[in-house]
C-alpha positions in Angstrom: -0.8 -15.7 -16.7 -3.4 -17.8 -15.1 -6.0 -16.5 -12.9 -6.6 -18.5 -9.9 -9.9 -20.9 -9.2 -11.9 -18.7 -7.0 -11.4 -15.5 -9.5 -12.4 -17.7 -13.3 -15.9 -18.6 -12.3 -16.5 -15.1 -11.5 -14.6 -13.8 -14.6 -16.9 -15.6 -16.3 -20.0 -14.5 -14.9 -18.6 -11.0 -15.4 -17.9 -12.1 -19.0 -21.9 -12.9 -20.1 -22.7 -9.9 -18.3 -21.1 -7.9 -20.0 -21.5 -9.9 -23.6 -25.3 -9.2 -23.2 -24.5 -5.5 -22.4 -22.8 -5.3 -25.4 -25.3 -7.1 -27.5 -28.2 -4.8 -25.9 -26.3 -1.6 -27.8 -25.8 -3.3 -30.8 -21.8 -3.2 -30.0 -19.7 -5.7 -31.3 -17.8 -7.7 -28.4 -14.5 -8.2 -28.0 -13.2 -11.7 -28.7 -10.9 -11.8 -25.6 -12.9 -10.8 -22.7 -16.9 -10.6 -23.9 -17.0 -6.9 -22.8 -17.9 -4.1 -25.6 -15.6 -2.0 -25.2 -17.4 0.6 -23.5 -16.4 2.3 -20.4 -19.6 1.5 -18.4 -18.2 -2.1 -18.8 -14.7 -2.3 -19.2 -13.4 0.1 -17.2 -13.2 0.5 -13.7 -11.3 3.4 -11.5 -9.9 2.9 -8.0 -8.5 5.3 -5.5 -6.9 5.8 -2.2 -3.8 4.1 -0.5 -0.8 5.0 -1.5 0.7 2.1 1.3 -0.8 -0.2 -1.1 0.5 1.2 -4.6 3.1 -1.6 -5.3 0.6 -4.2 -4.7 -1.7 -2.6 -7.2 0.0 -2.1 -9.6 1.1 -5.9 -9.7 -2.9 -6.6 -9.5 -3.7 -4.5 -12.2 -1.1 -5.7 -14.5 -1.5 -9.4 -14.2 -5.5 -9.0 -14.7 -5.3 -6.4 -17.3 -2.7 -9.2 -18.8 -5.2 -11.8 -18.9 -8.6 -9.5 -19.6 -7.2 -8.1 -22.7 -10.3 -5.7 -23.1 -10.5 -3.9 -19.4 -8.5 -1.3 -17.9 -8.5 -0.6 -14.5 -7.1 3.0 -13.0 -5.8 3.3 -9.5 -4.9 7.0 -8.0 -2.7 6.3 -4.9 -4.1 9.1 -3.1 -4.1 8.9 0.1 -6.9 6.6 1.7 -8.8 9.3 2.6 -9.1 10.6 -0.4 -9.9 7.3 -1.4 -13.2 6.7 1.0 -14.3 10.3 -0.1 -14.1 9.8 -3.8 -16.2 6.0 -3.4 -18.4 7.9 -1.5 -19.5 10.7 -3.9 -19.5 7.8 -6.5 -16.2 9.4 -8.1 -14.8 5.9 -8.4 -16.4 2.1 -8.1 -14.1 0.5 -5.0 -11.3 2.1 -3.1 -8.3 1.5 -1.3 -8.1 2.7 2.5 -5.8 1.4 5.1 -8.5 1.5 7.6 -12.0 0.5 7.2 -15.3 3.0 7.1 -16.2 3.9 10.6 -19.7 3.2 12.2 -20.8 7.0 11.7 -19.6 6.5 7.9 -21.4 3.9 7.1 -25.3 3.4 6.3 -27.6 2.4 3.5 -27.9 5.2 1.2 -24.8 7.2 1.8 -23.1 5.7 -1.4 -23.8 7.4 -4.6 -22.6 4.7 -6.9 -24.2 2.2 -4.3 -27.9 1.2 -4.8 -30.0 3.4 -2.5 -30.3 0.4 0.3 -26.9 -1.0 0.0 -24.5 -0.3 2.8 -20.2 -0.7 1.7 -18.0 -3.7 2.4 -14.7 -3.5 3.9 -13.1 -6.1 2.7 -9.0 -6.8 4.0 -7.1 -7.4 0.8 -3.4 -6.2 1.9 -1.3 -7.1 4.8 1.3 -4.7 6.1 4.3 -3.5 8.6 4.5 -0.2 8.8 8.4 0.7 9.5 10.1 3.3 11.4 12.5 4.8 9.1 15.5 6.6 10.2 18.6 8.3 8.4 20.9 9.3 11.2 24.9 9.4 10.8 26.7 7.2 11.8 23.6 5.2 13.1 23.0 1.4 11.3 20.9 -0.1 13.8 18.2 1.7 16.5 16.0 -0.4 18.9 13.2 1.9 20.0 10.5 0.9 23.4 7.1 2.3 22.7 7.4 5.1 25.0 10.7 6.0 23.2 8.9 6.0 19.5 5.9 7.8 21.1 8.3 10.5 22.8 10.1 11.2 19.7 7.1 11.6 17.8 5.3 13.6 20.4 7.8 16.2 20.4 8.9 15.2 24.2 11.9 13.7 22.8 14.0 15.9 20.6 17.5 14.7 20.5 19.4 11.5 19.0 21.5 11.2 22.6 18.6 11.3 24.5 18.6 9.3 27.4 16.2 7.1 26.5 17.4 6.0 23.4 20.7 5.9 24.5 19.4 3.3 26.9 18.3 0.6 24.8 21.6 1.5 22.1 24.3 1.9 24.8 26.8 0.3 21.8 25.5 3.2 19.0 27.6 6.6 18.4 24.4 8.6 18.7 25.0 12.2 17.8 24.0 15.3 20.0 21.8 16.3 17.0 18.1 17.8 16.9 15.4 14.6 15.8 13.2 16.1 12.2 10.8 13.5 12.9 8.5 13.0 9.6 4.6 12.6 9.4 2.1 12.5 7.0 0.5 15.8 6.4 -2.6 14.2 4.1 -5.5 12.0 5.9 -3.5 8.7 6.0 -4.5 5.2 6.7 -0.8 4.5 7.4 -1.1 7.3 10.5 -4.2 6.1 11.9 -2.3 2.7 12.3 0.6 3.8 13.8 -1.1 6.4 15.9 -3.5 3.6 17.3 -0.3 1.4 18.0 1.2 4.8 19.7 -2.1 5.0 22.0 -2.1 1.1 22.6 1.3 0.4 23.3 2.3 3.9 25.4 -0.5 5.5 26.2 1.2 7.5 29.0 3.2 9.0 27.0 0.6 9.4 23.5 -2.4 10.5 24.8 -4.2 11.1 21.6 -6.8 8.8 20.2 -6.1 6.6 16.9 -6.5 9.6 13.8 -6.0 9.7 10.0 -4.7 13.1 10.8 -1.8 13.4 13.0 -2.0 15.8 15.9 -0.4 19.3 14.6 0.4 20.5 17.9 3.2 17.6 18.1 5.3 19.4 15.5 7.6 17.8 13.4 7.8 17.8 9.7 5.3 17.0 7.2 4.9 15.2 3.8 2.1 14.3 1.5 1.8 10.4 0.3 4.2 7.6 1.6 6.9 8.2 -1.0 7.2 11.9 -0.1 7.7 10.7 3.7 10.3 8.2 2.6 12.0 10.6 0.3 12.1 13.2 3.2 13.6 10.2 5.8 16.1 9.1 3.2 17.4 12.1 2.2 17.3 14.3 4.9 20.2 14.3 8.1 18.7 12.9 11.2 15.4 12.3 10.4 13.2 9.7 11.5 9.7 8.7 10.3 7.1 6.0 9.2 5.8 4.2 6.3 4.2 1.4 4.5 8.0 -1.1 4.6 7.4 -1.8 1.5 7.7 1.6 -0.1 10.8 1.8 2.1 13.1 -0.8 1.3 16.1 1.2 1.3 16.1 3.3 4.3 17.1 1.7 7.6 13.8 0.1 9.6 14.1 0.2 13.3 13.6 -2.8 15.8 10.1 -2.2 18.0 10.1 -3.9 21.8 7.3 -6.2 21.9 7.8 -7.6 25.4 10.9 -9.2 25.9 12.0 -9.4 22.0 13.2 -6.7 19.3 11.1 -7.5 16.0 12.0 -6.1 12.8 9.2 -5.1 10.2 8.5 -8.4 8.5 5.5 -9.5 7.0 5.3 -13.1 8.8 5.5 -10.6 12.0 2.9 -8.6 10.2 0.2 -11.3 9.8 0.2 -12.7 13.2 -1.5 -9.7 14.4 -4.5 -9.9 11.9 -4.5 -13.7 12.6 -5.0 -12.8 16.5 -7.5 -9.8 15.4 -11.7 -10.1 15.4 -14.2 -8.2 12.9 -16.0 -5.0 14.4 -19.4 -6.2 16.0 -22.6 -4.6 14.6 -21.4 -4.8 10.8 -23.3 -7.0 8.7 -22.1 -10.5 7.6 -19.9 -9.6 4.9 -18.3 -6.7 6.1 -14.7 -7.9 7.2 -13.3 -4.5 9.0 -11.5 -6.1 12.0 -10.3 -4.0 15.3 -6.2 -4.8 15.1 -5.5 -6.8 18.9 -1.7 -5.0 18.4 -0.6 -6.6 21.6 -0.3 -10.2 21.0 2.8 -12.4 21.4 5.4 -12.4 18.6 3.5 -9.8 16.9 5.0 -7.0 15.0 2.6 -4.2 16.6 2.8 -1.4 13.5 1.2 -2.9 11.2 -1.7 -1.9 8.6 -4.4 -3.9 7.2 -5.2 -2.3 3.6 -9.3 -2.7 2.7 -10.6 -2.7 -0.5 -14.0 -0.9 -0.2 -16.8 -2.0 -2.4 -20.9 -1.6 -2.5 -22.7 -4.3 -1.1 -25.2 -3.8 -4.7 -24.3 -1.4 -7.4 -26.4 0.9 -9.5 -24.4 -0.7 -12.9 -24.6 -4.8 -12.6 -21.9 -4.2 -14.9 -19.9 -2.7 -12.5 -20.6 -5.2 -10.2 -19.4 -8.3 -12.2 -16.3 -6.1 -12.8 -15.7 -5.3 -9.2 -16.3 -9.0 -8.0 -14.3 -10.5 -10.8 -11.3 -7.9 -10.2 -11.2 -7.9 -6.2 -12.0 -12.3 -6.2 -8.6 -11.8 -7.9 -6.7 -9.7 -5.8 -8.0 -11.5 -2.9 -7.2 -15.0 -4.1 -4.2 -17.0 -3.2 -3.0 -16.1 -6.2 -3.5 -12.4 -6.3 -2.0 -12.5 -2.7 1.2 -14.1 -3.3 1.7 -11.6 -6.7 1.3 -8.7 -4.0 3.5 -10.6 -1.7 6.3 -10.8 -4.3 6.0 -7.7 -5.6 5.0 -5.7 -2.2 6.5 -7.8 0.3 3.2 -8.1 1.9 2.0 -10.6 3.7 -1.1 -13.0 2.4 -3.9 -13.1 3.6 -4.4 -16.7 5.7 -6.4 -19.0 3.9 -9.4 -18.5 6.4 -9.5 -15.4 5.6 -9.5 -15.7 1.9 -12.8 -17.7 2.0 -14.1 -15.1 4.1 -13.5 -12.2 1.1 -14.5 -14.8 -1.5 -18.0 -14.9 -0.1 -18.1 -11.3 0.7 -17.0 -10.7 -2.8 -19.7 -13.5 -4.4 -22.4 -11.7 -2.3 -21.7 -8.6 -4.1 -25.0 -7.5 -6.2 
């Protein structure tokens, strides 16, 4: 396996860091990748997304394949438990499929980060997220917003309701009760879909964007994307949402997006990020961007996954590590390995060069 350009040069900067860190202790090196052996330098441990498993796991394995002496650990759980274990230091970079928030952020608040480094948000995974049913007798369902946002509110409770009877006049839609599934952890994934629920029917969903979905709505609950998928799939008339990926076989709805019915692709995906801008106030490097979920052709569910990293660490050790591992993951390479293996979408090449600096201005 071959890493790409824009990962080697900082593989090998990460290499003679960790060489002389080895040499320091009196450690002998390992031939493969100059690191000692130690678990200051070779190891590194990620948490958070679960959305994003798939695509870590491909990551992991084809840098671990050609870094013979690193391992790298990824928990997939949950994104919130993913910004809460980088923040106490628990772990060196995270998954989350949102970025920090304002009020999160701030110099100091980082215990593996250098006492005046602030975190990066850095978009590294590209995602629809799907509405998943299992109803009998049901193959296809086209769903408005207000329709998805009723069912999900609690206002719309069986499968022959009028509404969605209206836009499936052709479906045999059964006078059955709706178990609509939601996450029950703090969930990335839900803060997406709620924000498209608020953007795109705010009449009927009310609520603001949350990682937590709103408990007075009802419905059932499941931890992690898989346990939402497995209670979709092999439940009777159940409908709920997930990361597409993780739910390749369970029936995906079709979302109105004006005048068109679009299915959860990732080419539908990624033209929602390309019509997106970065939150103002953040510093240069910081690529958290505020989703524009509204614009033409654009599959409106969708999930931007970030890696989150220190601007400086405590251990430059670490840092070569982090910089060499996420360069990789967001390289063209490392994208289209996720893109295989995940069905995400890449990141556009504009966008690459945007991480690559953020990542080479890592300290």
């Amino acid at each position: 396996m071959k890493i790409s350009k824009l990962g080697a040069p900082v593989a090998l900067i990460a290499a003679a860091a960790l060489t002389l860190s080895a040499c320091a202790a009196n450690e002998p090196a390992d031939p493969g990748t100059g690191t000692s052996g130690t678990a200051a330098s070779s190891t590194l441990a990620g948490k958070g997304a679960s959305s994003m498993s798939a695509a870590q796991q491909k990551w992991i394995a084809d840098y671990q394949s050609a870094h013979s002496g690193v391992t790298i650990n990824y928990s997939p759980d949950g994104s919130g438990a993913g910004r809460e274990a980088f923040t106490s230091g628990a772990v060196q970079y995270a998954g989350s499929d949102r970025p920090f928030q304002d009020e999160e952020m701030g110099a100091g608040k980082f215990a593996g980060c250098t006492a005046e480094s602030n975190a990066l948000d850095l978009p590294v995974y590209i995602s629809p997220i799907a509405v998943i049913f299992n109803v009998e007798g049901v193959d296809e369902l086209k769903l408005d917003a207000d329709t998805v946002a009723g069912i999900f509110a609690g206002t719309i409770t069986k499968w022959n309701d009028e509404a969605i009877v209206a836009t499936n006049p052709d479906a045999k839609l059964p006078d059955a009760a709706i178990t609509a599934v939601h996450r029950s952890d703090d969930s990335g994934t839900t803060n997406n879909f709620t924000d498209y629920l608020h953007q795109a029917a705010p009449s009927v969903w009310s609520e603001e964007a949350s990682d937590t979905f709103p408990a007075a709505f009802g419905g059932e609950a499941a931890k992690g994307t898989s346990a939402v998928v497995d209670a979709v799939s092999t439940g009777t008339n159940t409908i709920g949402y997930a990361d597409a990926s993780a739910a390749r076989e369970v029936s995906h709805a079709q979302l109105q997006v004006g005048d068109e019915w679009l299915q959860p692709t990732a080419e539908a995906a990624a033209k929602v990020v390309d019509a997106s801008e970065t939150i103002s106030g953040r510093s240069e490097h910081d690529l958290a961007l505020t989703l524009n979920r509204k614009a033409e052709g654009a599959y409106p569910a969708v999930l931007v996954s970030y890696a989150l990293v220190c601007e400086a660490y405590k251990d430059s050790a670490t840092a070569e590590l982090v910089k060499s591992f996420i360069g990789y993951v967001a390289s063209a390479e490392g994208q289209q390995a996720a893109a295989e293996a995940a069905g995400s979408a890449p990141l556009s090449a504009d966008m690459q060069a945007k991480v690559a600096a953020a990542v080479a201005s890592i300290k």
